[in-house]
mmCIF file of the N, C-alpha and C atoms, coordinates in Angstrom:
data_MODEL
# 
_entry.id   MODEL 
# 
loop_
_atom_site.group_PDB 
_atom_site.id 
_atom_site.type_symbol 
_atom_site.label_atom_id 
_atom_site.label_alt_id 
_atom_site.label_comp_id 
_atom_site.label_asym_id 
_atom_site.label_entity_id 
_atom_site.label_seq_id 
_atom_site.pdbx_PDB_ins_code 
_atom_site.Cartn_x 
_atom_site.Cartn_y 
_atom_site.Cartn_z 
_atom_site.occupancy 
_atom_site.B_iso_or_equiv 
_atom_site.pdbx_formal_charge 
_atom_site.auth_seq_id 
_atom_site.auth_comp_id 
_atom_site.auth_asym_id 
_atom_site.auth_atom_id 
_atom_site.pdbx_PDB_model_num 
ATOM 1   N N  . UNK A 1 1  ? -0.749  10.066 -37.928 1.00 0.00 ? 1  UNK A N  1 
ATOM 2   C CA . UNK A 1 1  ? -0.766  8.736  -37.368 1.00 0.00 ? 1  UNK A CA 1 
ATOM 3   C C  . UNK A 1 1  ? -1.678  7.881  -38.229 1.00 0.00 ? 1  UNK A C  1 
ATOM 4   N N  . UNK A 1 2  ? -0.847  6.497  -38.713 1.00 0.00 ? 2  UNK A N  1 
ATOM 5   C CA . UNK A 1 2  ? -1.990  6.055  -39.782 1.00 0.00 ? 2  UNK A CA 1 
ATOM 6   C C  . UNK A 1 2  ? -2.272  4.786  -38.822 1.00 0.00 ? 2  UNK A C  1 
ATOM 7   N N  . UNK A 1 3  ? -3.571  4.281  -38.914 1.00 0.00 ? 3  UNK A N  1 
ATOM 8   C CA . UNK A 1 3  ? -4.304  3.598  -38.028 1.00 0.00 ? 3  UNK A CA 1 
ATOM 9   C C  . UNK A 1 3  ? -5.685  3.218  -38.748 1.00 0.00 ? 3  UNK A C  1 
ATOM 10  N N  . UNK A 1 4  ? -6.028  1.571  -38.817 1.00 0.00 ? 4  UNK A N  1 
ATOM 11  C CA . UNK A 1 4  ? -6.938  1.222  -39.169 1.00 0.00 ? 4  UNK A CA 1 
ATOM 12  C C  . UNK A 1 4  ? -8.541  1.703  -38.802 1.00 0.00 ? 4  UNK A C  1 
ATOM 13  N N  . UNK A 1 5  ? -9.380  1.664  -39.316 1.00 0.00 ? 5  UNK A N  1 
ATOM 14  C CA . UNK A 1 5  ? -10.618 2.301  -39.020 1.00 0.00 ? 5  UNK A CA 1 
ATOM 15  C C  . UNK A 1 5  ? -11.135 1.226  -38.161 1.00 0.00 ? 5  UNK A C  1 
ATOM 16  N N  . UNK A 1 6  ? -10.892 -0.290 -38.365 1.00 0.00 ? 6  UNK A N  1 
ATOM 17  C CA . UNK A 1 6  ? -11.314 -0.952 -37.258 1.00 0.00 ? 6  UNK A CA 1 
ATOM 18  C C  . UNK A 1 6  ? -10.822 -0.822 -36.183 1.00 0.00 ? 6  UNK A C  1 
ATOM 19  N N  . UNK A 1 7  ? -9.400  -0.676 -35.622 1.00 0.00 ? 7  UNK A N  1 
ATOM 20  C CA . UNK A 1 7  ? -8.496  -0.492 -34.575 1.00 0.00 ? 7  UNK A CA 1 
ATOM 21  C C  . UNK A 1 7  ? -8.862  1.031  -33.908 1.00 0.00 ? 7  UNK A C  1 
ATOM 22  N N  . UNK A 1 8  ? -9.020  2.134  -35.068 1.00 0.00 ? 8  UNK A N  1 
ATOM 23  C CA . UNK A 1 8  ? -9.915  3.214  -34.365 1.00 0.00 ? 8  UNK A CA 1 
ATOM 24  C C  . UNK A 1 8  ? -11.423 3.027  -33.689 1.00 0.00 ? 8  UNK A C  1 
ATOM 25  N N  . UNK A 1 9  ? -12.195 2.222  -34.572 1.00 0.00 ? 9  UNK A N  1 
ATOM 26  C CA . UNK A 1 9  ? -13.192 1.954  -33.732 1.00 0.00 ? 9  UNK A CA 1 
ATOM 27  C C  . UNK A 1 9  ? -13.369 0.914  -32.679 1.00 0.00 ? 9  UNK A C  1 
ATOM 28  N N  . UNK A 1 10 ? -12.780 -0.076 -32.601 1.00 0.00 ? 10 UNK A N  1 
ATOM 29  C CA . UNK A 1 10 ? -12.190 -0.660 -31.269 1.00 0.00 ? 10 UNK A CA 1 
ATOM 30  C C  . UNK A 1 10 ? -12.335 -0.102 -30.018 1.00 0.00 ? 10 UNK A C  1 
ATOM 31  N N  . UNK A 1 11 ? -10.733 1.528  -30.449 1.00 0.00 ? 11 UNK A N  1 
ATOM 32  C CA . UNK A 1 11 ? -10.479 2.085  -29.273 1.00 0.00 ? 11 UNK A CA 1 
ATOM 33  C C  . UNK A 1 11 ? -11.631 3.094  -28.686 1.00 0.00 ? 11 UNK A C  1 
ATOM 34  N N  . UNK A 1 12 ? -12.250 3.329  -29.820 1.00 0.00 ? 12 UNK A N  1 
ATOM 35  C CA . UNK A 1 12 ? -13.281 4.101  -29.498 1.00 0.00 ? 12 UNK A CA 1 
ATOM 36  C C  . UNK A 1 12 ? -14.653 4.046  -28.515 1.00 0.00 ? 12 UNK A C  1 
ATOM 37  N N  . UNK A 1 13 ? -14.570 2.142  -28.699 1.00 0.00 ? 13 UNK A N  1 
ATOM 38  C CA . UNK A 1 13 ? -15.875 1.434  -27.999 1.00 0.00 ? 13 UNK A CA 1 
ATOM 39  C C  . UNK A 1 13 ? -15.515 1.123  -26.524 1.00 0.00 ? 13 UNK A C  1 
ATOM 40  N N  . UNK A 1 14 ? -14.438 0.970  -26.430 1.00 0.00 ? 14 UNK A N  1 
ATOM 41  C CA . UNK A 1 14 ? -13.260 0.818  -25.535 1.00 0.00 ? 14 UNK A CA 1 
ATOM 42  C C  . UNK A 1 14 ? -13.487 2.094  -24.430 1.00 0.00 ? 14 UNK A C  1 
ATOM 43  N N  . UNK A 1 15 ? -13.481 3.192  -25.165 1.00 0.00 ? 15 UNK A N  1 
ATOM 44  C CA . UNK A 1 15 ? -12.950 4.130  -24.477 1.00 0.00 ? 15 UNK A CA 1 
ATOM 45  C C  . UNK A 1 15 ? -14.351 4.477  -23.714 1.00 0.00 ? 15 UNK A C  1 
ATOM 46  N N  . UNK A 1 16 ? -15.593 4.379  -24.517 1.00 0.00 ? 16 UNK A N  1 
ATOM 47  C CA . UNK A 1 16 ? -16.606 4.478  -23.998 1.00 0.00 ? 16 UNK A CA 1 
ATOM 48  C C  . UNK A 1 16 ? -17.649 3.568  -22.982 1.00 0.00 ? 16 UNK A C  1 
ATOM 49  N N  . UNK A 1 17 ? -16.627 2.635  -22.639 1.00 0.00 ? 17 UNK A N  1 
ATOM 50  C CA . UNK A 1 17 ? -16.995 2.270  -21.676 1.00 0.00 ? 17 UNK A CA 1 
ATOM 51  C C  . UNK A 1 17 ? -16.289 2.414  -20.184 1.00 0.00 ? 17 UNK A C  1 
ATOM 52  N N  . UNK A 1 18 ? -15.262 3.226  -20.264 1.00 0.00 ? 18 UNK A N  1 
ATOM 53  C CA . UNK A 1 18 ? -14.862 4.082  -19.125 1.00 0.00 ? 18 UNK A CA 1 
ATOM 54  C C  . UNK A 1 18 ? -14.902 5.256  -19.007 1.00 0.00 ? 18 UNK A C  1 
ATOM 55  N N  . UNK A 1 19 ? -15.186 6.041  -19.906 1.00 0.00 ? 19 UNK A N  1 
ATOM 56  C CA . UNK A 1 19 ? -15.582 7.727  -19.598 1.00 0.00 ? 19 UNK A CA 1 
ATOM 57  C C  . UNK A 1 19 ? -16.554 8.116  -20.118 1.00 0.00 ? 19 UNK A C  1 
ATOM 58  N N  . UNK A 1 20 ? -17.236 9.321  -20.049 1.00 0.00 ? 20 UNK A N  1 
ATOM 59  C CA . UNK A 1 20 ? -18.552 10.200 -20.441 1.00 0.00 ? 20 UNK A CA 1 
ATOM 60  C C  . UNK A 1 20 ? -17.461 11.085 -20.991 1.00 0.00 ? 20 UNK A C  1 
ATOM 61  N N  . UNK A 1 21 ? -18.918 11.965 -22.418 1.00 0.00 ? 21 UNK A N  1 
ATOM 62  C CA . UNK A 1 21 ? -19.804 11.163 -22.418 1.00 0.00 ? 21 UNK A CA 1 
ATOM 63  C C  . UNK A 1 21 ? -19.562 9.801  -23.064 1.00 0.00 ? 21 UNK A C  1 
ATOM 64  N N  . UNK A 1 22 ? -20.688 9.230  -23.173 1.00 0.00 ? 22 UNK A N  1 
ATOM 65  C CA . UNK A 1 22 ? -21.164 7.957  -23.830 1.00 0.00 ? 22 UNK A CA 1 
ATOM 66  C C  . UNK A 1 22 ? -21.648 7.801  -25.356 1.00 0.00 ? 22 UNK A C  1 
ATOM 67  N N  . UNK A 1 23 ? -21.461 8.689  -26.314 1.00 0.00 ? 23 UNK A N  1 
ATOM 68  C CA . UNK A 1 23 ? -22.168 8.570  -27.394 1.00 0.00 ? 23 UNK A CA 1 
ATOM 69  C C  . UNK A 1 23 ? -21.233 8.044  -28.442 1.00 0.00 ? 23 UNK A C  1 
ATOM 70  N N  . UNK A 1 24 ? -20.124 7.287  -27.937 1.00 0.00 ? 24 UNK A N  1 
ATOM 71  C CA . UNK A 1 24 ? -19.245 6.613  -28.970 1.00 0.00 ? 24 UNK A CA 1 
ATOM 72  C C  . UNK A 1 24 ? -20.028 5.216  -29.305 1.00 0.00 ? 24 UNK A C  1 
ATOM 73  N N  . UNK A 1 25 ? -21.238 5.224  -29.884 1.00 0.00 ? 25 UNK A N  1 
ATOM 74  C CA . UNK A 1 25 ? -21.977 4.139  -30.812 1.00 0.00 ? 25 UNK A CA 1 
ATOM 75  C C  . UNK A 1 25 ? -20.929 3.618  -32.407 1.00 0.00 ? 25 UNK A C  1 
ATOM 76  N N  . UNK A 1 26 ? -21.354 2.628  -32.897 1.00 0.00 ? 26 UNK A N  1 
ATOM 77  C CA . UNK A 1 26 ? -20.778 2.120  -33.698 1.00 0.00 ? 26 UNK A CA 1 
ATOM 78  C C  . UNK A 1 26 ? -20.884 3.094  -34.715 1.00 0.00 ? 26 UNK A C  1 
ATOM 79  N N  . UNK A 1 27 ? -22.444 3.483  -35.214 1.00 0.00 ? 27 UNK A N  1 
ATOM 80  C CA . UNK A 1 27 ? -23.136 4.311  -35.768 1.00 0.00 ? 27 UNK A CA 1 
ATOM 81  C C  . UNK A 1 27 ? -22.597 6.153  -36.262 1.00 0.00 ? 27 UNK A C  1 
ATOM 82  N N  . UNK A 1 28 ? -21.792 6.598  -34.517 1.00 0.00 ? 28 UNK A N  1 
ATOM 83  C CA . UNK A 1 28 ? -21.233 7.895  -34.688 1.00 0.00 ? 28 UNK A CA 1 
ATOM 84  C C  . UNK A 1 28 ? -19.839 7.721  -34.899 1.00 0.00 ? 28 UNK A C  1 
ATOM 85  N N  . UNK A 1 29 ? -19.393 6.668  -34.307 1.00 0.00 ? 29 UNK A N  1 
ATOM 86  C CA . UNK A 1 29 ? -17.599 6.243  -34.891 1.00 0.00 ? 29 UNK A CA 1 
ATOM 87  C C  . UNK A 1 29 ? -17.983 6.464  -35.902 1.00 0.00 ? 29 UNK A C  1 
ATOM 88  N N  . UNK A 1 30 ? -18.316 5.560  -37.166 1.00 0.00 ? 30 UNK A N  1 
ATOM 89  C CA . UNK A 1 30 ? -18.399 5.725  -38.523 1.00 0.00 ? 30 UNK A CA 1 
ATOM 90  C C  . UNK A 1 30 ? -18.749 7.226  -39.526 1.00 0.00 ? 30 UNK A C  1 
ATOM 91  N N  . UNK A 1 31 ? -19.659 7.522  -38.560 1.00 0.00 ? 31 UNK A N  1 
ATOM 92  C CA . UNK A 1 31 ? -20.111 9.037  -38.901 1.00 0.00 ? 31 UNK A CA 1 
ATOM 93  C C  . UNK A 1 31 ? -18.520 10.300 -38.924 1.00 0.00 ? 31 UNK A C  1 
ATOM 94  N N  . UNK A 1 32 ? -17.688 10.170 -37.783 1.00 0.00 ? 32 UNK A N  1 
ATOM 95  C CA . UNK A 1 32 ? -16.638 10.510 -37.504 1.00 0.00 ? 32 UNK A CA 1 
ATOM 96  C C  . UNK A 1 32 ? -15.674 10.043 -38.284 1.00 0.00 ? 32 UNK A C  1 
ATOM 97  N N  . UNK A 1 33 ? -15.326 8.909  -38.435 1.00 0.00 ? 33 UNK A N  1 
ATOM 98  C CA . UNK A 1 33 ? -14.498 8.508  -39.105 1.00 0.00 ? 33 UNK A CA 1 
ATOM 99  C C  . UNK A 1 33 ? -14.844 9.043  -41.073 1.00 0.00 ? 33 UNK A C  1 
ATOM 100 N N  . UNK A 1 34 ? -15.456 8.883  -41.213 1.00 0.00 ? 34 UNK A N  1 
ATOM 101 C CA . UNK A 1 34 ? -16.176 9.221  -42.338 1.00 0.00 ? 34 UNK A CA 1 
ATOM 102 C C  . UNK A 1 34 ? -15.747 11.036 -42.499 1.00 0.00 ? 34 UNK A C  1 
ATOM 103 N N  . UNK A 1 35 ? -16.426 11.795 -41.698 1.00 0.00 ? 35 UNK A N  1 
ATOM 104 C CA . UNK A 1 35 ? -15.454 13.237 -41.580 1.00 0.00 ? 35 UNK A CA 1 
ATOM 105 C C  . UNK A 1 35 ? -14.145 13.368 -41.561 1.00 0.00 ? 35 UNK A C  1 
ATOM 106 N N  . UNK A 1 36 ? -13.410 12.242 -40.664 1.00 0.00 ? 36 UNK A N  1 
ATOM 107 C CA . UNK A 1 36 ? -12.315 12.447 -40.602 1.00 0.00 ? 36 UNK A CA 1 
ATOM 108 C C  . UNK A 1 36 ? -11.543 12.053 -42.307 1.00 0.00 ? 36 UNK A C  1 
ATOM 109 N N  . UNK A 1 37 ? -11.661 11.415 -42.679 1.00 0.00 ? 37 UNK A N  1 
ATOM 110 C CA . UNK A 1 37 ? -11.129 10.825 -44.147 1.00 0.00 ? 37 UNK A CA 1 
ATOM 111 C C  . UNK A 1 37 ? -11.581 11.926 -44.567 1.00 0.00 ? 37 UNK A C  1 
ATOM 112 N N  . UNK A 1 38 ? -12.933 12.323 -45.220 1.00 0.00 ? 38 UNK A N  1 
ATOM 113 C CA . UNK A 1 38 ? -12.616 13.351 -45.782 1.00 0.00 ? 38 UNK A CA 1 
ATOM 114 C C  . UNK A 1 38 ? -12.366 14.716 -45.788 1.00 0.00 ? 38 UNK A C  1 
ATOM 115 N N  . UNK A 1 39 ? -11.806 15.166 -44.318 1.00 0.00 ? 39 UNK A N  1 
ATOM 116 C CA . UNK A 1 39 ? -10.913 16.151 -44.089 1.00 0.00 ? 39 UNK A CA 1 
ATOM 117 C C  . UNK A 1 39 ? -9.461  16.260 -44.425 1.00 0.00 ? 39 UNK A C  1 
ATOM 118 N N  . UNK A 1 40 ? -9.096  14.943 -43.879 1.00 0.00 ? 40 UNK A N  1 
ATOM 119 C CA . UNK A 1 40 ? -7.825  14.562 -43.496 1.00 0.00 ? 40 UNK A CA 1 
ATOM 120 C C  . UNK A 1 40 ? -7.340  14.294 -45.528 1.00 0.00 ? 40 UNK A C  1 
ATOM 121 N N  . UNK A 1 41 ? -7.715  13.333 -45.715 1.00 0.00 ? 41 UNK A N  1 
ATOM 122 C CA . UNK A 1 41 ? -7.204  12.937 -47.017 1.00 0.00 ? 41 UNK A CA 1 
ATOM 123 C C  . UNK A 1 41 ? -6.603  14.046 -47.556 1.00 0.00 ? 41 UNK A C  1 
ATOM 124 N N  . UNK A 1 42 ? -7.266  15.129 -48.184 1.00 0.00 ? 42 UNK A N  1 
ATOM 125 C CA . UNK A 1 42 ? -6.470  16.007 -49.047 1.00 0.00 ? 42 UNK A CA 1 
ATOM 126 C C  . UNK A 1 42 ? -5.284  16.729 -48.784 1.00 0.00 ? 42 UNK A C  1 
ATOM 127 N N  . UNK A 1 43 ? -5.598  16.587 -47.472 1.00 0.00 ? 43 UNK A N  1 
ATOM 128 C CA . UNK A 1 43 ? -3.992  17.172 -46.459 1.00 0.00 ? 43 UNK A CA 1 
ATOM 129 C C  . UNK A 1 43 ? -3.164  16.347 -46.209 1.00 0.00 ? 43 UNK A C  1 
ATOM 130 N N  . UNK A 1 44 ? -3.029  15.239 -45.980 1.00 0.00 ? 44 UNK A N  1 
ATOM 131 C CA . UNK A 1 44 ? -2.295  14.178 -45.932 1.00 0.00 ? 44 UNK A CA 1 
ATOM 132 C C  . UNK A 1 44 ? -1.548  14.343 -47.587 1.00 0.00 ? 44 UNK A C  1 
ATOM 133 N N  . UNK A 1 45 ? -2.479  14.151 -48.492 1.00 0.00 ? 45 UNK A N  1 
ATOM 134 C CA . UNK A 1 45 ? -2.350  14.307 -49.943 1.00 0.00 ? 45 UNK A CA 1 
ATOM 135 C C  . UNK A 1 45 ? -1.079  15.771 -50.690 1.00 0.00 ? 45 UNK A C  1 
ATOM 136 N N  . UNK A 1 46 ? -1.336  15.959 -49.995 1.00 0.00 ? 46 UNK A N  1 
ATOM 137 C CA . UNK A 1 46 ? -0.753  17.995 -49.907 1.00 0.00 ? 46 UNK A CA 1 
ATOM 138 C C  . UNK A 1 46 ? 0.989   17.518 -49.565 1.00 0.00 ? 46 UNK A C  1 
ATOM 139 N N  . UNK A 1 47 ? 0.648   16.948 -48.464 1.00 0.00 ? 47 UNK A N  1 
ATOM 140 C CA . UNK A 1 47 ? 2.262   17.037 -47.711 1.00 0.00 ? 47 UNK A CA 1 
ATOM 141 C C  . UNK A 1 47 ? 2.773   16.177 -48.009 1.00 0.00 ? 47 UNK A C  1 
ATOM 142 N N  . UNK A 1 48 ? 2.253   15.107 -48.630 1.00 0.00 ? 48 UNK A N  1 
ATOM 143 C CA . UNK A 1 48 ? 3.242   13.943 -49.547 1.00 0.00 ? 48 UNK A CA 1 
ATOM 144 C C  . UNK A 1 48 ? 3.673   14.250 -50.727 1.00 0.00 ? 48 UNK A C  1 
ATOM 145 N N  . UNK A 1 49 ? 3.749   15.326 -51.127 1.00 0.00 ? 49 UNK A N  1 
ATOM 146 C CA . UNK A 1 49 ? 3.715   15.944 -52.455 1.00 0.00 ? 49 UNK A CA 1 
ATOM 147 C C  . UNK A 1 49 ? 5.193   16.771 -51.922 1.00 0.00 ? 49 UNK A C  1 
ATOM 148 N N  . UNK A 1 50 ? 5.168   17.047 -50.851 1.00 0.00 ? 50 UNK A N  1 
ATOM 149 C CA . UNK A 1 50 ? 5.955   17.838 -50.619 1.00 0.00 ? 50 UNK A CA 1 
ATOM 150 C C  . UNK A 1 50 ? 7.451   17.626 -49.502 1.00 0.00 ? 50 UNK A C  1 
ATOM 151 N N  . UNK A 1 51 ? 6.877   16.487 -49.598 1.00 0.00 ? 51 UNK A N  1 
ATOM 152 C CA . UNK A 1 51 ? 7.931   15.520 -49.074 1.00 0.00 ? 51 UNK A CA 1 
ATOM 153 C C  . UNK A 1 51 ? 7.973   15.767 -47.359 1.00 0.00 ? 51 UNK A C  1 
ATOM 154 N N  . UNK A 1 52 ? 6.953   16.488 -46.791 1.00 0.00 ? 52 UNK A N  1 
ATOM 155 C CA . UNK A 1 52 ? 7.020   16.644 -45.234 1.00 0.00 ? 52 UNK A CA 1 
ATOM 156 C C  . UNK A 1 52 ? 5.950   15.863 -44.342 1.00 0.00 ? 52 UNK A C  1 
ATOM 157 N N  . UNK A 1 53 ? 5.684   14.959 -44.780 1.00 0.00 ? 53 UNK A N  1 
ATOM 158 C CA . UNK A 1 53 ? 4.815   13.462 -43.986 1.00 0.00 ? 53 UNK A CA 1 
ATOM 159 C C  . UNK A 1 53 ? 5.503   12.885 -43.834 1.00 0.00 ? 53 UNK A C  1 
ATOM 160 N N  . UNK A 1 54 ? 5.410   12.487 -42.018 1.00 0.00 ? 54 UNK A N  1 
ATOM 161 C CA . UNK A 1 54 ? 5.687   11.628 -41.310 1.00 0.00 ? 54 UNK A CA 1 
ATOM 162 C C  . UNK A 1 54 ? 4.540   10.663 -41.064 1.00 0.00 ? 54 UNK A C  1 
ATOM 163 N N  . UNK A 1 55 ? 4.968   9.519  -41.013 1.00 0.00 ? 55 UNK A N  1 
ATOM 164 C CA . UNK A 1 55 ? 3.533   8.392  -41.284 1.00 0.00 ? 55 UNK A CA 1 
ATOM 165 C C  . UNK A 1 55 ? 3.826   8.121  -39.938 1.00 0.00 ? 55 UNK A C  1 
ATOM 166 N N  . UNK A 1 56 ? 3.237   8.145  -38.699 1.00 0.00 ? 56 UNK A N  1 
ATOM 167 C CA . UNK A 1 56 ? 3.284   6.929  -37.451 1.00 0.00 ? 56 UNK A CA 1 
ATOM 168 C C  . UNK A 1 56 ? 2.355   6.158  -37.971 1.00 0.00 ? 56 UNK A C  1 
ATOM 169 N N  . UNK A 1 57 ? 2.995   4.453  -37.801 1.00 0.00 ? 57 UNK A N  1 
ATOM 170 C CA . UNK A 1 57 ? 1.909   3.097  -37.631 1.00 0.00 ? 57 UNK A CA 1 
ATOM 171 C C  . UNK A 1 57 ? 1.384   3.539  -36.047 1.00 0.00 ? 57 UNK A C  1 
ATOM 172 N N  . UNK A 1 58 ? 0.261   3.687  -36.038 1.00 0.00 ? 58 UNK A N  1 
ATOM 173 C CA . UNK A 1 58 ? -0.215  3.768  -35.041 1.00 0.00 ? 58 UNK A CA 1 
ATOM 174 C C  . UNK A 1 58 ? -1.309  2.497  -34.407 1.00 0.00 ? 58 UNK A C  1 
ATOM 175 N N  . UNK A 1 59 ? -1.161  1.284  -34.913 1.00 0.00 ? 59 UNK A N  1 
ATOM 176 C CA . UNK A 1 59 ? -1.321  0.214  -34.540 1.00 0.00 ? 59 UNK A CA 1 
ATOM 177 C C  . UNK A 1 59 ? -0.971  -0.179 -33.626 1.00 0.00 ? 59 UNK A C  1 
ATOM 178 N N  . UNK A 1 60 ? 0.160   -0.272 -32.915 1.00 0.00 ? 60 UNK A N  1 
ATOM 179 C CA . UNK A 1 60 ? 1.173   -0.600 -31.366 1.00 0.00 ? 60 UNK A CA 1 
ATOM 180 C C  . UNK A 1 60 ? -0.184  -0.045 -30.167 1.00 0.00 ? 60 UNK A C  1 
ATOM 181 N N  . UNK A 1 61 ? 0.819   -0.394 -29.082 1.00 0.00 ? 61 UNK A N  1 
ATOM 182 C CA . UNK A 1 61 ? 1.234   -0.114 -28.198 1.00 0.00 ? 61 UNK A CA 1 
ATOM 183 C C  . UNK A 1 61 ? 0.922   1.618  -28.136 1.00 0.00 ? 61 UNK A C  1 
ATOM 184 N N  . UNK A 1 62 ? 0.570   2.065  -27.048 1.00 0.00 ? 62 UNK A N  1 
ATOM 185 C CA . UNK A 1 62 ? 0.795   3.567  -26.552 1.00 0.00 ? 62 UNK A CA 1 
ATOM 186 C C  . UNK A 1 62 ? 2.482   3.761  -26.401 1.00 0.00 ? 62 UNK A C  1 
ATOM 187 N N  . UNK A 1 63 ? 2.750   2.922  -26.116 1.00 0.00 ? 63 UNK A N  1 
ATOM 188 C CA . UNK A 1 63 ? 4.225   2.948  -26.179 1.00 0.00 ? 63 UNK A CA 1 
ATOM 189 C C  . UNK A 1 63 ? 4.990   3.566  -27.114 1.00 0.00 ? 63 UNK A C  1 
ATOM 190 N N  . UNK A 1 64 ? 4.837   2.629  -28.187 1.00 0.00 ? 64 UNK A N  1 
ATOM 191 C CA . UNK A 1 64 ? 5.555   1.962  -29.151 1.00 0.00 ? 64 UNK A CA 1 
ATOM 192 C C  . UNK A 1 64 ? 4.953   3.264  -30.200 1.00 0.00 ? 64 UNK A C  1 
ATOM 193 N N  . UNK A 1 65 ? 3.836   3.208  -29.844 1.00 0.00 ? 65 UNK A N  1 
ATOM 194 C CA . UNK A 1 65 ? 3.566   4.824  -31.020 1.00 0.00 ? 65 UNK A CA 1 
ATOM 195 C C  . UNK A 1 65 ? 3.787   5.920  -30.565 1.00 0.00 ? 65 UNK A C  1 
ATOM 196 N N  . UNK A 1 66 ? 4.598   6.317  -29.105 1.00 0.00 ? 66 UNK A N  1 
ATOM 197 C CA . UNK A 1 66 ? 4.922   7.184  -28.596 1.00 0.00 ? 66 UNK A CA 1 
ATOM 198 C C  . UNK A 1 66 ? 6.241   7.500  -28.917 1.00 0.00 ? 66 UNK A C  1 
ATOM 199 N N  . UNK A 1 67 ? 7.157   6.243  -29.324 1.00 0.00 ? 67 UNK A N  1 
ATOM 200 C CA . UNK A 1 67 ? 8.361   6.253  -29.144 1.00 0.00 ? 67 UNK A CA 1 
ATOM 201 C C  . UNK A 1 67 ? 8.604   6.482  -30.891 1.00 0.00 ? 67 UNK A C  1 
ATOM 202 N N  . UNK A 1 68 ? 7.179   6.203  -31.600 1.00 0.00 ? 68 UNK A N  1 
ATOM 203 C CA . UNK A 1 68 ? 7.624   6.106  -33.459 1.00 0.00 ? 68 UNK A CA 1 
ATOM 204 C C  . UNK A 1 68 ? 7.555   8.108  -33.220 1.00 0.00 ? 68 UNK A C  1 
ATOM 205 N N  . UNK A 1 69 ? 6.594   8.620  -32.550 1.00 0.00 ? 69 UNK A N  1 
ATOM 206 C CA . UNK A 1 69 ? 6.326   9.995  -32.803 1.00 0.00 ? 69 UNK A CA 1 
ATOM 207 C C  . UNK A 1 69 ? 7.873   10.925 -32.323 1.00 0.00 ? 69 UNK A C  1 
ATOM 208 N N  . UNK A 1 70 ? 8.403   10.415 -31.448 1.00 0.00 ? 70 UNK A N  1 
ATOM 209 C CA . UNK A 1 70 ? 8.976   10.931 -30.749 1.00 0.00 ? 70 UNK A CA 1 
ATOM 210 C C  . UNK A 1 70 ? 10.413  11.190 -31.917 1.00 0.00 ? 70 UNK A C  1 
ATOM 211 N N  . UNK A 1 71 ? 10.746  9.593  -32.419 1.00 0.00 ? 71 UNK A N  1 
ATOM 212 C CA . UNK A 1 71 ? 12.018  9.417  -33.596 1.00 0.00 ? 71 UNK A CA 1 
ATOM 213 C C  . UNK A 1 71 ? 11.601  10.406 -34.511 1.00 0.00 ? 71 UNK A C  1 
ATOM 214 N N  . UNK A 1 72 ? 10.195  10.415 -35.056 1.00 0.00 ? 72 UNK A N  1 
ATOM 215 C CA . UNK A 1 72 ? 9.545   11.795 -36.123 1.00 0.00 ? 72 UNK A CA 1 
ATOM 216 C C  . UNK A 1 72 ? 10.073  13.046 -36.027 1.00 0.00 ? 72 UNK A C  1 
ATOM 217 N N  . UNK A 1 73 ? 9.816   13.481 -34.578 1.00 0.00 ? 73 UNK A N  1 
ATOM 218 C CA . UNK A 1 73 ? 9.638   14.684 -34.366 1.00 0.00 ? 73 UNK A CA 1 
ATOM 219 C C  . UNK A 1 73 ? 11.808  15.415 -34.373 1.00 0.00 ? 73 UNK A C  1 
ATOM 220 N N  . UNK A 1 74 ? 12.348  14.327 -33.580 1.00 0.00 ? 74 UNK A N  1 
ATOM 221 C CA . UNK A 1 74 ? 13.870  14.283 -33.752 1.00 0.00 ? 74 UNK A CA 1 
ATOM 222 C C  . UNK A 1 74 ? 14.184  14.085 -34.545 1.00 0.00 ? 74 UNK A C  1 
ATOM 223 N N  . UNK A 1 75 ? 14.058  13.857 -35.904 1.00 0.00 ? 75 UNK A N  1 
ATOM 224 C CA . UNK A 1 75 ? 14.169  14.226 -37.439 1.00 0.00 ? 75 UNK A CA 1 
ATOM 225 C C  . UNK A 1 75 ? 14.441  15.280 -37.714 1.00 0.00 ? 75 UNK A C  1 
ATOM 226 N N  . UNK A 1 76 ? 13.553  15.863 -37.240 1.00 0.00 ? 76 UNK A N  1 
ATOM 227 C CA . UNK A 1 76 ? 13.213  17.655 -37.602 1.00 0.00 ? 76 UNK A CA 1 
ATOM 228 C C  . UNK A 1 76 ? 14.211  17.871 -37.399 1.00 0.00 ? 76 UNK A C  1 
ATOM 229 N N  . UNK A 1 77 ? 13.962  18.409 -36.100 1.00 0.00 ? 77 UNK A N  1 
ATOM 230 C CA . UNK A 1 77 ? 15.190  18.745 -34.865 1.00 0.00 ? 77 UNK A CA 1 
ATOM 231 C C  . UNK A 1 77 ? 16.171  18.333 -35.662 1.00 0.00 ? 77 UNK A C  1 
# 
């Protein structure tokens, strides 16, 4: 799912103000996000090589990125 780091941290500040815990600070988003890139990158990197990445815009709607995952996955299939 590709998704902006601002729109991730958004949902993130978002989210922490309705559930525990609470330690979604601006500070540990970034910290996270920061792990996540450089986990994610080289694998992302891997499977585009190999022609089996599926990109969801994950910008939308819960909807709308439910319904991009869903067309993905019925590809396969």
């Amino acid at each position: 799912m590709d998704c902006s780091a601002d729109t991730m941290t958004n949902r993130l500040l978002q989210r922490s103000q309705s559930s525990l815990p609470v330690d979604d600070t601006t500070k540990t988003i970034a910290k996270r996000l920061e792990a996540y890139y450089r986990a994610s990158i080289p694998v992302i990197a891997y499977y585009e090589t190999k022609t089996q990445l599926h990109k969801i815009n994950a910008e939308g709607t819960p909807e709308d990125v439910f319904l991009q995952l869903c067309t993905a996955i019925d590809s396969i299939f």
